[in-house]
C-alpha positions as CSV (number, residue, x, y, z in Angstrom):
1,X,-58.7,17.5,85.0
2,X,-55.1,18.9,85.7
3,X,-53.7,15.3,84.8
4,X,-55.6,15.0,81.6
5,X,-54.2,18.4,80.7
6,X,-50.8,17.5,81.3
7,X,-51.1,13.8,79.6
8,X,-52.4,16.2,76.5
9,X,-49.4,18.8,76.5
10,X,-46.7,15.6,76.7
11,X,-48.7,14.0,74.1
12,X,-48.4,16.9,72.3
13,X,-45.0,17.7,72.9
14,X,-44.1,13.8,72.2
15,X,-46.3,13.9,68.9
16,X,-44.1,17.5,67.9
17,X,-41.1,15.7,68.9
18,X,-41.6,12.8,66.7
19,X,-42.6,15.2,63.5
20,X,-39.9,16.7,63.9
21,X,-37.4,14.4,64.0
22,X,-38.7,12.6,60.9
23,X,-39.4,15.9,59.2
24,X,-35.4,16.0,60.0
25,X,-34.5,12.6,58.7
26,X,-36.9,13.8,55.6
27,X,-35.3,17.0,55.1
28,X,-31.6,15.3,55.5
29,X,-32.1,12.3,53.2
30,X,-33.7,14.8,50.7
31,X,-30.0,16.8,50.8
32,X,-28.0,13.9,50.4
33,X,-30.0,12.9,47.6
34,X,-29.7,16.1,45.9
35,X,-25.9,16.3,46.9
36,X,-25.4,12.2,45.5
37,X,-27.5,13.7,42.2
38,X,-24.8,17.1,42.3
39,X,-21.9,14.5,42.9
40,X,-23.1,12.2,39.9
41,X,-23.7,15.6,37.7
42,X,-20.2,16.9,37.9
43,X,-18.7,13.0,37.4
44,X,-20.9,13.1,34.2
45,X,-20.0,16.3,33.4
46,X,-16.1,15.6,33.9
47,X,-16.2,12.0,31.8
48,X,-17.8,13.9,29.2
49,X,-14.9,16.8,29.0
50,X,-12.5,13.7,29.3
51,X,-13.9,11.7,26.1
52,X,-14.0,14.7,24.4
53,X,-10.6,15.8,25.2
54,X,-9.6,11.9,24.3
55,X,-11.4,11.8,21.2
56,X,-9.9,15.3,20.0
57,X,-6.8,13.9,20.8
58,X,-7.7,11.2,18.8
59,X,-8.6,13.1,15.8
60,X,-5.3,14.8,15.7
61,X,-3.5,11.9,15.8
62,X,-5.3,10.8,13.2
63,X,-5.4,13.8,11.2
64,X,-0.9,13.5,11.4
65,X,-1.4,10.0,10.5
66,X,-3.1,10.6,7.2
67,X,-0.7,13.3,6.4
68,X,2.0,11.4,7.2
69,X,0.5,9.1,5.1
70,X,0.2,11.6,1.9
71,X,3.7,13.0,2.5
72,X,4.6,8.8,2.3
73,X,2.5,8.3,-0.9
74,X,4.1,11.9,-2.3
75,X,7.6,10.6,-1.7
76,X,6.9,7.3,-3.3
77,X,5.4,8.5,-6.4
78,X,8.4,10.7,-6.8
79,X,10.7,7.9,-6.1
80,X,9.0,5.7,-8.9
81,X,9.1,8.7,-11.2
82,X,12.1,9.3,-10.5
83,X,13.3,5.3,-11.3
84,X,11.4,5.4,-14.2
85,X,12.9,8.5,-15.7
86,X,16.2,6.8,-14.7
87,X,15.3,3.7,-16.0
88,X,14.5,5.6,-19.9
89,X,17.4,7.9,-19.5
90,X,19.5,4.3,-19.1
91,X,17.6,2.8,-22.0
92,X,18.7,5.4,-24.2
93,X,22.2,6.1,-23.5
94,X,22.2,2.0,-23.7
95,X,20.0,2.3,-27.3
96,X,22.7,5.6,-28.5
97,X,25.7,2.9,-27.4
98,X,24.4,0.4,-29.0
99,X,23.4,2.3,-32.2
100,X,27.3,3.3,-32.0
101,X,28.5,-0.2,-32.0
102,X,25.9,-1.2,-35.3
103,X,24.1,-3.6,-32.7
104,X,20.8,-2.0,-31.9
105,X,18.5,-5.0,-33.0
106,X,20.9,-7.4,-31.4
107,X,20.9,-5.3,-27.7
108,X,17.4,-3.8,-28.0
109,X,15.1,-5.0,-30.5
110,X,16.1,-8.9,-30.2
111,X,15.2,-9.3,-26.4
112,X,12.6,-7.5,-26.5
113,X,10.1,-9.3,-29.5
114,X,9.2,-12.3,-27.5
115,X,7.5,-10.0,-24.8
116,X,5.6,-7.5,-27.1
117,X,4.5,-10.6,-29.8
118,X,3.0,-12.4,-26.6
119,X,1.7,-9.3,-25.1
120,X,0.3,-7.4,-28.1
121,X,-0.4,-10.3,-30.9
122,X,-1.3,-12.8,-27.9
123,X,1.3,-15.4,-29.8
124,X,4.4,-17.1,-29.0
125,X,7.6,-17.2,-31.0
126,X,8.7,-20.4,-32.6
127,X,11.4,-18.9,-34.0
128,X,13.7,-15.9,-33.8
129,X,16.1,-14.8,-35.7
130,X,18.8,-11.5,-36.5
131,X,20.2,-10.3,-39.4
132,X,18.7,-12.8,-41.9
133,X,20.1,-12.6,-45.2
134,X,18.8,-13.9,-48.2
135,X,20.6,-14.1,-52.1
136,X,18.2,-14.6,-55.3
137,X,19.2,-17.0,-58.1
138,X,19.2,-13.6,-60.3
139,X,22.4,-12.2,-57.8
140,X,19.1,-9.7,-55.9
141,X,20.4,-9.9,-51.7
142,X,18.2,-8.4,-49.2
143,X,18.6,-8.6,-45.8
144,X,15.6,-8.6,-42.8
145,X,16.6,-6.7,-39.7
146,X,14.3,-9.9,-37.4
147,X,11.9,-12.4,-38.3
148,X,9.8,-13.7,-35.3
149,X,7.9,-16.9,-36.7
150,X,4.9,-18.0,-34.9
151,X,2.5,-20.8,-35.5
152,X,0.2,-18.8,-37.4
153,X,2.5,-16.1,-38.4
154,X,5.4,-13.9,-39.1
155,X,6.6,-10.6,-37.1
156,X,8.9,-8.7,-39.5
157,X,11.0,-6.3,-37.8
158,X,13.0,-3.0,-39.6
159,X,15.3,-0.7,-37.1
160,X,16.3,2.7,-37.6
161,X,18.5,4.7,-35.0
162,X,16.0,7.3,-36.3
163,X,12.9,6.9,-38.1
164,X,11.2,8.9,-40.5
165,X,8.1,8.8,-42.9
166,X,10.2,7.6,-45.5
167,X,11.7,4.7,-43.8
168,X,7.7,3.9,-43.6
169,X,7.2,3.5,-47.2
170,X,10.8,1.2,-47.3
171,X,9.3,-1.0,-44.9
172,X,6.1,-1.2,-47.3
173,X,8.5,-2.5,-50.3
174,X,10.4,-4.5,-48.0
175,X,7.4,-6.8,-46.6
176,X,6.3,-6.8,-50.6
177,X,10.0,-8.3,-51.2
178,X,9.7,-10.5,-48.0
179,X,7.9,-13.7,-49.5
180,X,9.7,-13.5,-52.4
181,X,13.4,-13.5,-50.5
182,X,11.2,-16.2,-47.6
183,X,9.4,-18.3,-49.5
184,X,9.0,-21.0,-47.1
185,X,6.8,-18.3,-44.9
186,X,4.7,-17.6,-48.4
187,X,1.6,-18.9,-46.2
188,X,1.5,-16.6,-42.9
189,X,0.5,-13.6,-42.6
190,X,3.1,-10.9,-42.1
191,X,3.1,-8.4,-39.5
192,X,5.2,-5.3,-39.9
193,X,7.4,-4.3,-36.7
194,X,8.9,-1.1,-37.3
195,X,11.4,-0.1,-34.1
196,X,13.7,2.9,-33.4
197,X,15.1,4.5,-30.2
198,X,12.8,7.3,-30.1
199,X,9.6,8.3,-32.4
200,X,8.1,11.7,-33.2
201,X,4.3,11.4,-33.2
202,X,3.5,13.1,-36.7
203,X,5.5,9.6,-38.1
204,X,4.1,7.4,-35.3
205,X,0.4,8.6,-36.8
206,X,2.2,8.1,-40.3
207,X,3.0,4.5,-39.4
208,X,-0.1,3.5,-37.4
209,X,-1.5,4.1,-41.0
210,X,0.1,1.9,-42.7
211,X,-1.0,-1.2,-40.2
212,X,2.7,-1.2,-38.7
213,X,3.1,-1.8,-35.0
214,X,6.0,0.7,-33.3
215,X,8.2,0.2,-30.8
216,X,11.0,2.8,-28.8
217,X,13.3,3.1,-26.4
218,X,10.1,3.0,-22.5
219,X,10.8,1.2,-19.0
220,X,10.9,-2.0,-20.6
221,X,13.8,-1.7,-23.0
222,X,11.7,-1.7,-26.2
223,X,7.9,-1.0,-25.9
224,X,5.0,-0.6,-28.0
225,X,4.1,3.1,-28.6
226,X,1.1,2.5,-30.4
227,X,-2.5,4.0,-29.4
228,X,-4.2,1.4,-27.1
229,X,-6.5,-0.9,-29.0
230,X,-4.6,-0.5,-32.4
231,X,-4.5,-3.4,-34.5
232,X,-1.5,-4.1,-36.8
233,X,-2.4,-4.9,-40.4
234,X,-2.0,-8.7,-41.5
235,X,0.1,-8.3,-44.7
């Protein structure tokens, strides 16, 4: 009876033993789990401070960039407007030198026709010329400041250092006069050109209303100063 009891108590004691030990290995695999899950937690929690950080960084750089960028763009825009103010202060001083030396359709106006025919009458010129002068049987001389002949027909040019409304109405008798003087371009169609080195707006309007096309001292050397879309009248 004594045996039995003592088998029981070191059963016991064994069966304690055991609980315990895998209560223990329980209890310890439970803390490194929760210490692995801690350890993972403050690595998630420190990559996500360090994208931030990175894509802050990120942002500023691209924030300088883009105004880096503007200042560029700024500093180009005033460097074009600056060329192009350049460019038109040249052009005039080169228009009032010419003007002074009595060859502003030869130095301006002359160069310039074969670009603003093609570009605003879609045409090009089969002839050019300066300065033509014509004499009547009756003694009557009249003399065109350019005629620019194309297949289908004729630019007619007047120059003025200075234009006004009355030099308008000239150019009016002056294309009436032109196929009279011309003859052999009786057949085309006649295109008034007036030009001048600059043009006040109230004789611009003046001139748009009498079909003629106007050109002044721009970037280009001579350019069109019409409204966009206007079409010259066929005389």
């Amino acid at each position: 009876m004594i045996d039995r009891v003592d088998r029981l108590e070191e059963a016991l004691a064994n069966f304690i033993t055991s609980v315990g030990i895998e209560f223990n290995k329980v209890y310890n695999s439970q803390l490194r789990t929760e210490a692995e899950l801690r350890a993972f937690k403050e690595e998630m929690r420190l990559y996500r401070e360090r994208a931030e950080a990175d894509t802050r960084a990120f942002q500023e750089e691209m924030r300088e960039f883009k105004d880096e960028m503007r200042a560029f763009k700024d500093e180009m825009r005033a460097y074009k407007e600056e060329n192009r103010r350049q460019t038109r202060e040249m052009n005039r001083q080169w228009g009032d030198l010419a003007n002074k030396l009595g060859t502003l359709v030869e130095d301006l106006v002359y160069p310039s026709l074969p670009r603003i025919i093609r570009d605003t009458l879609g045409r090009e010129i089969l002839d050019l010329g300066v300065c033509r002068k014509r004499r009547l049987a009756d003694g009557r001389v009249k003399e065109f400041d350019a005629v620019a002949v194309t297949a289908d027909l004729v630019g007619l040019n007047s120059t003025k250092a200075t234009l006004i409304s009355a030099d308008v109405d000239r150019f009016v008798a002056d294309i009436a006069a032109f196929r009279e003087f011309l003859p052999e371009y009786g057949a085309l169609p006649v295109v008034g050109i007036l030009a001048t080195l600059a043009v006040e707006e109230s004789v611009l309007n003046y001139a748009e209303k009498a079909g003629f096309l106007v050109l002044a001292v721009g970037d280009e050397v001579m350019e069109v100063k019409n409204r966009p879309g206007f079409e010259p009248k066929r005389w």
